[in-house]
LOGU-870616 format. One line per 8 residues: for each residue x, y, z of C-alpha. Coordinates in steps of 0.001 Angstrom, whole numbers, plus 524288, in hexadecimal, padded with zeros to 5 digits. Layout:
BEGIN
X Y Z  ...
END
This chain:
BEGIN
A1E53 DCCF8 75FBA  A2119 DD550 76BC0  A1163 DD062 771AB  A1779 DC202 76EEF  A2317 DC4A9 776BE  A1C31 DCB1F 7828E  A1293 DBDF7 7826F  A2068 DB4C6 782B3
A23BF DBD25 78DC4  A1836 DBCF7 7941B  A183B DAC9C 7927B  A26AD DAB20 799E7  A2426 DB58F 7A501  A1590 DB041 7A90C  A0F9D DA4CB 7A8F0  A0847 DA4EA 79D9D
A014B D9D6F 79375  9FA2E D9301 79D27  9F54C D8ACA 79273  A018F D8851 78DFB  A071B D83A6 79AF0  9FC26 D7A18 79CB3  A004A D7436 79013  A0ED2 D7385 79668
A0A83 D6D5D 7A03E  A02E7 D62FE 7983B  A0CD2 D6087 78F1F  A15F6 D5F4E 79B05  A0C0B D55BE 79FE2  A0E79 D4D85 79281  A1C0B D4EB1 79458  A1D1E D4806 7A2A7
A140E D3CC0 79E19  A1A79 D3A74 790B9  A2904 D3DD3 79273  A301A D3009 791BC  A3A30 D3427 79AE6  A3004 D3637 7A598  A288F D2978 7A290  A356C D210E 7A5A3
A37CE D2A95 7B39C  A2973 D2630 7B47B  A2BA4 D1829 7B339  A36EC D1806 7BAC2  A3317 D2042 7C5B7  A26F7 D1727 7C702  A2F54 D0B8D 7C7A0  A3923 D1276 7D228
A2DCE D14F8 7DABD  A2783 D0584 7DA23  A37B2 D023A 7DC62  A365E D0B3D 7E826  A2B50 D01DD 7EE1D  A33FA CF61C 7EE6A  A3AAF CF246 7FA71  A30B0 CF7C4 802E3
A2C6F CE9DE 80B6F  A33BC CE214 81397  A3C1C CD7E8 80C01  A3460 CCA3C 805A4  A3337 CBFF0 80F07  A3D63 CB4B2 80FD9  A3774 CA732 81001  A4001 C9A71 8115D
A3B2F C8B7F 810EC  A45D0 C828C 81731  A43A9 C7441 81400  A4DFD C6B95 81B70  A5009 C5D86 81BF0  A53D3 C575B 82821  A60FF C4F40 828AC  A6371 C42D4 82C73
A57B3 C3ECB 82670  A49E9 C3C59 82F41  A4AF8 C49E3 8355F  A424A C4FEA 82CB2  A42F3 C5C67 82534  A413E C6A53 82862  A380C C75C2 82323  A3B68 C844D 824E4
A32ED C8F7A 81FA0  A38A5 C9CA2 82507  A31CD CAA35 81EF6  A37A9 CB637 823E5  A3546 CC5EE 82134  A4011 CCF11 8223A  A3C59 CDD7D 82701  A4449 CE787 82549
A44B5 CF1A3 83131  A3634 CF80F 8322B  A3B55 D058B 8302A  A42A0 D031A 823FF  A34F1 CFFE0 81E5D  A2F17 D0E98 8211C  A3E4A D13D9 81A46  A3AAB D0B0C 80E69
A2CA9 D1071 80C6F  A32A5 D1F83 80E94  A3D0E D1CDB 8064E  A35B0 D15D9 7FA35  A2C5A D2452 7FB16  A38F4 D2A95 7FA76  A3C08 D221A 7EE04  A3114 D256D 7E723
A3222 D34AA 7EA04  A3EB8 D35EC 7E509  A3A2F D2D33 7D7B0  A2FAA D3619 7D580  A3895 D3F17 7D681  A4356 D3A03 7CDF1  A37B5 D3AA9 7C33D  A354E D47FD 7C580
A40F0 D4CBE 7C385  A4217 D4680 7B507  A31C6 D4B11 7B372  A36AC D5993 7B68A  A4112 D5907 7AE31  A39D3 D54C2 7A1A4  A2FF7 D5CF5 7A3FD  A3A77 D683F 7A606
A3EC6 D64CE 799CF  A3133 D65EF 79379  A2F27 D731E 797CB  A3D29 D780B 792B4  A394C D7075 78524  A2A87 D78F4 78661  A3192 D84A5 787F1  A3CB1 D8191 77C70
A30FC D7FA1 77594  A27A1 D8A5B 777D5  A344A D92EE 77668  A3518 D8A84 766F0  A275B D8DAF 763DC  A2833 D9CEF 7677D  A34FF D9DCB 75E8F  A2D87 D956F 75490
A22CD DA0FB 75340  A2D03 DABAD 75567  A36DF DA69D 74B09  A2BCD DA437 7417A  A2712 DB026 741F6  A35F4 DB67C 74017  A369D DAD0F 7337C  A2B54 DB25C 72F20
A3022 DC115 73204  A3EA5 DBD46 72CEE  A36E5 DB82A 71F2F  A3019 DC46B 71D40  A3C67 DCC4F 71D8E  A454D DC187 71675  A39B0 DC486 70A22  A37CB DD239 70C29
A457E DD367 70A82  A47C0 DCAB5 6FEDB  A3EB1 DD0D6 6F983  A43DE DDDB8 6FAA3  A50B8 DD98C 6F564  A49C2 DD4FD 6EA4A  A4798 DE2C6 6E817  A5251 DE8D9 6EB77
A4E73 DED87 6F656  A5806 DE6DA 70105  A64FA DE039 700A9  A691E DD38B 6FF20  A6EA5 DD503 70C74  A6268 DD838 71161  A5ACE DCE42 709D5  A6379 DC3A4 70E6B
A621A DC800 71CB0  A5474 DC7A6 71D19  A54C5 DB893 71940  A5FF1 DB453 72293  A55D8 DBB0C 72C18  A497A DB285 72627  A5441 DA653 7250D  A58F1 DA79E 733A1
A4BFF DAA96 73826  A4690 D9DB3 731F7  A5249 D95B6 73583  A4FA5 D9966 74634  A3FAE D96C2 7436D  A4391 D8849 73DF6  A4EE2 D8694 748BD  A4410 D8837 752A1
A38D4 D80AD 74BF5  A4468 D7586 74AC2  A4544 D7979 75BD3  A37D3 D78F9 75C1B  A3473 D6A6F 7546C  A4133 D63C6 75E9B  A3A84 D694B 76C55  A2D3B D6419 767BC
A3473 D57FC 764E5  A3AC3 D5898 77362  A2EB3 D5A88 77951  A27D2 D4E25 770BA  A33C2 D4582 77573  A30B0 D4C0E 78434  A22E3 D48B6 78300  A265A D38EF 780D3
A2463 D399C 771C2  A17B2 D3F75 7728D  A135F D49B3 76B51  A0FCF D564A 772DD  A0D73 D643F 76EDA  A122D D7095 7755D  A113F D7CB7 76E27  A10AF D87F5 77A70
A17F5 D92C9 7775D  A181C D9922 7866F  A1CE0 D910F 791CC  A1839 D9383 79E07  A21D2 D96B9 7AA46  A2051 D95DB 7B6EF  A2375 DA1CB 7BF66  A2EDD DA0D7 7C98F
A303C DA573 7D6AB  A3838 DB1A2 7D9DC  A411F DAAF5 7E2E4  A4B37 D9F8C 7DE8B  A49C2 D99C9 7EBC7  A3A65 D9A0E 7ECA9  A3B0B D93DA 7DFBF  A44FD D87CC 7E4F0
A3F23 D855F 7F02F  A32CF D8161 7E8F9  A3B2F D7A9A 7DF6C  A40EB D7008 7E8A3  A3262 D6CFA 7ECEC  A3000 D6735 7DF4D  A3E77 D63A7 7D853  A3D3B D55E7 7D70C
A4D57 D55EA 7D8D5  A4BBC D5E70 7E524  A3F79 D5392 7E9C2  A4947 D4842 7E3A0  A553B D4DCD 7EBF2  A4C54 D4E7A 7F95C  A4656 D4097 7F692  A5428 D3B80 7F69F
A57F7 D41E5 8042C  A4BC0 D3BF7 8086E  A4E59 D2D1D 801AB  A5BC7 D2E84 807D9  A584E D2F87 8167A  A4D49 D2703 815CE  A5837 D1C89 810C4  A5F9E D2008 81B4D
A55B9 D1AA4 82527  A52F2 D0F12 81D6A  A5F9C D09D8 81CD6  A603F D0D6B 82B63  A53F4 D05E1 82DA7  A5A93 CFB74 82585  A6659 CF8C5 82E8E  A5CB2 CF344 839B3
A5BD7 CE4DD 83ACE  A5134 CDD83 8310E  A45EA CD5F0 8366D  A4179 CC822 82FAB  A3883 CC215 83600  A3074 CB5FF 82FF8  A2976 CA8C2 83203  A3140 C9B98 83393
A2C3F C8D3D 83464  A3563 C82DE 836C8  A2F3F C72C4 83444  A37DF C68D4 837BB  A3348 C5AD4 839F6  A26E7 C5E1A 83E1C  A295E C6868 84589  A26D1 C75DD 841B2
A2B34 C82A5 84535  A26ED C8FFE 840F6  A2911 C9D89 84875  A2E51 CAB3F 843DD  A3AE2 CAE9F 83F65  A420E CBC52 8428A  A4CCD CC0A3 83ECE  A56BE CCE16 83DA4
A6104 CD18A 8340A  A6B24 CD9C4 83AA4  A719E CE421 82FEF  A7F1E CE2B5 832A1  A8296 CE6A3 825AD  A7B46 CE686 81930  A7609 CF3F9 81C07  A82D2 CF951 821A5
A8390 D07F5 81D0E  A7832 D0882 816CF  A73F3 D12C8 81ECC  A7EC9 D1BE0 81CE2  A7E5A D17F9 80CAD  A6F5E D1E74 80DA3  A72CA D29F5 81614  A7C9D D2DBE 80BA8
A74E8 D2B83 801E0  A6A8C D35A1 80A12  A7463 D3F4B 80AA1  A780B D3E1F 7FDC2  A6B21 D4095 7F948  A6A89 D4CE3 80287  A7618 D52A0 7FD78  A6F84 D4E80 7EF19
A63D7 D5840 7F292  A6CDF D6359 7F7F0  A74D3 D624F 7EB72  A67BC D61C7 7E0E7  A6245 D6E81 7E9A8  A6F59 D77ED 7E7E1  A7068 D7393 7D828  A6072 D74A7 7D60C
A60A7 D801E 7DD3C  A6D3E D87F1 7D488  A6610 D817A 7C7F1  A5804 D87F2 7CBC1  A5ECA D9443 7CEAE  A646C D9447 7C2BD  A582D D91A0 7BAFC  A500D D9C65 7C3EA
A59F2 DA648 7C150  A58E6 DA312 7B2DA  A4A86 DA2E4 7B17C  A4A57 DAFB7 7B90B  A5351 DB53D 7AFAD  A4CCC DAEAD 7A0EA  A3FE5 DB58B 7A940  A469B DC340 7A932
A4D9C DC0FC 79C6D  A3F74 DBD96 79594  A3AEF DCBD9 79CA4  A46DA DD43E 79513  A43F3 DCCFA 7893A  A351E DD079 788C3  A3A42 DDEB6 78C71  A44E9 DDFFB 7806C
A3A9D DDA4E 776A9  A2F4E DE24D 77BD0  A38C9 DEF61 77A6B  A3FD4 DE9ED 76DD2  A3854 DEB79 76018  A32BC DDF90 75C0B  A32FB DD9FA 7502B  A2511 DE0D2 749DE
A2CDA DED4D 74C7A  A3A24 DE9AA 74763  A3144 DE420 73ABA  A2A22 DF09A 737D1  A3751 DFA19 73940  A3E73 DEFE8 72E5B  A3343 DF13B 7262B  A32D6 E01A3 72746
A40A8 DFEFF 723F4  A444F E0486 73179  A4D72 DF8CA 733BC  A5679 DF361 729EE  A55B2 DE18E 727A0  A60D2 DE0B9 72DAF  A5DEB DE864 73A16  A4EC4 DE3C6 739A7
A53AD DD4A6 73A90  A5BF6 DDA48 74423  A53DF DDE32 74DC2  A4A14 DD2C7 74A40  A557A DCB19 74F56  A59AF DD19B 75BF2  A4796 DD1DF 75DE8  A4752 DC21E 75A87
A53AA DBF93 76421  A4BD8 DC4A6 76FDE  A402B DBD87 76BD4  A49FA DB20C 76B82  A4EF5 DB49C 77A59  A4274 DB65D 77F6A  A3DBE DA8CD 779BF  A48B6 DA370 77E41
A4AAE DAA46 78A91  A39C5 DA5F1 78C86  A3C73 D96DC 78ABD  A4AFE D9864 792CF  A408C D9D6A 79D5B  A35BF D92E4 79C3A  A3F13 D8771 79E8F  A4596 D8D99 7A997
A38EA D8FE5 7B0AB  A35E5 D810C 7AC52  A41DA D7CE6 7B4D7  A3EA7 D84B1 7BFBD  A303E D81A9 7BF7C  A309C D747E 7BBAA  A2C3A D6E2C 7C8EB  A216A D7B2D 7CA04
END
């Protein structure tokens, strides 16, 4: 028992069992391809970036046929074919290239964000599970210890050897033990069902017992400073500053006159004319305050990415300092069990008859519960380290 806990130990504190974190990794790979939520962020971040194209070229050109019969009657009739081309200011052009790049930076990341989160959630729904399939072996094998006493005992009421009192302990012991063993194999069955639904209805197998964690930095700050070069909301929040002032100078780009130029003919009795035709539309006011409708809008979206680095930066805190702590907790709980007795020991004094049932389930009890906390206290670790490395 105790060489099983020093190996759990061992698992959360290094970065262990590399097999097993190639398989994460795989299955995390089946995940992203499968999970339906991502294939509609797919779809719809492909069709955000073709919609990001559009509006790229100058306007379509305008053609107009003008057929016109003369009045009084004899003079004739008249022909007019005018094509023209209206052209926006040539700088605005350049703005609409940058700003259609811009576009399609912050879709991909608008997808990342919802990829990172799914897959966030499949490593917290790994670790609920390895943490399932650890208690399914360790509250198996206390069923199978709790059994063994239940009969030794019934037996040795039979006999006259015990009390009823003590017979009937010993099977609330086997009953409770068997009731946690089929609450957590009933855990167990609904997480692999999660992780099926995750997976886009597709059957997929995970049976690792120790997650792998990656190792933080000392510092807090070290360790957010490298975290705002790959958040996709920190990348998201930036891209926005950047689609903001680039809007700016399109819409100021926008409030110089238009060019139209085209091709005119002109055939009137015989006569025909043809020549080009210029022309300038002055913009008195359809864009009036356009310009200072984008430059809030860039502001806004400044003060947006001030606001998302304070509040990211108080929640990572929060989860560094907890990690930190789950790490030192998961130290004092190897400690206690490696200096308590374990349950081999406490088994051999109850059956010298140096520990009475009632104090020998006892102490079983107060052994299991820190067997319990450090499970629990392992998987609490494993998906904060997920959040914080999640973008590693």
């Amino acid at each position: 028992m105790m060489k099983k806990i020093s190996i759990v130990i061992l698992t959360v504190l290094f970065m262990s069992a590399i097999y097993g974190q190639t398989k994460v990794t795989d299955i995390l790979s089946q995940i992203e391809q499968n999970n339906i939520t991502l294939k509609y962020y797919r779809q719809l971040r492909d069709a955000k970036k073709l919609g990001n194209k559009t509006n790229l070229l100058p306007d379509n050109p305008n053609i107009e046929v003008g057929l016109l019969s003369g009045s009084p009657s004899g003079v004739g009739s008249r022909t007019d074919i005018s094509i023209m081309q209206s052209l926006d200011f040539p700088g605005s052009y350049i703005h609409k290239y940058k700003l259609s790049g811009i576009k399609n930076d912050i879709t991909d990341s608008e997808y990342n964000v919802v990829k990172y989160d799914v897959i966030l959630q499949a490593r917290k729904l790994f670790s609920d599970i390895s943490y399932a399939i650890k208690m399914d072996k360790e509250l198996a094998d206390r069923v199978y210890n709790a059994e063994l006493i239940a009969v030794a005992n019934t037996k040795m009421f039979e006999n006259g050897e015990v009390s009823i009192i003590e017979k009937n302990k010993a099977n609330l012991f086997y009953v409770d033990s068997k009731r946690e063993y089929e609450d957590n194999k009933t855990n167990l069955t609904a997480l692999k069902e999660q992780l099926y639904a995750m997976n886009g209805g597709k059957t997929i197998e995970f049976n690792i017992v120790g997650i792998v964690t990656n190792k933080l930095p000392d510092s807090f700050d070290s360790y957010y400073s490298t975290l705002k070069q790959k958040n996709p909301k920190f990348l998201l929040a930036n891209k926005s500053i950047e689609l903001g002032n680039r809007s700016v100078k399109l819409a100021r780009s926008l409030t110089l006159p238009k060019l139209s130029i085209g091709f005119m003919t002109e055939d009137a009795n015989d006569v025909k004319y043809s020549g080009v035709k210029f022309g300038v539309s002055v913009p008195l006011w359809a864009g009036k305050n356009k310009v200072k409708s984008k430059k809030a809008e860039a502001l806004a979206a400044s003060d947006y990415a001030s606001s998302i680095d304070i509040s990211e930066r108080a929640r990572y805190k929060m989860l560094f300092d907890k990690a930190n702590n789950k790490k030192m907790l998961l130290q004092i709980y190897s400690d206690v069990l490696e200096s308590s007795n374990s349950s081999e020991l406490l088994k051999k004094a109850y059956d010298k008859g140096e520990l009475s049932l009632i104090n020998y389930i006892m102490e079983l009890n107060i052994f299991y519960e820190y067997i319990d906390e450090l499970y629990q206290t392992q998987r609490d670790y494993e998906k904060l380290n997920a959040e914080l490395t999640l973008y590693y």
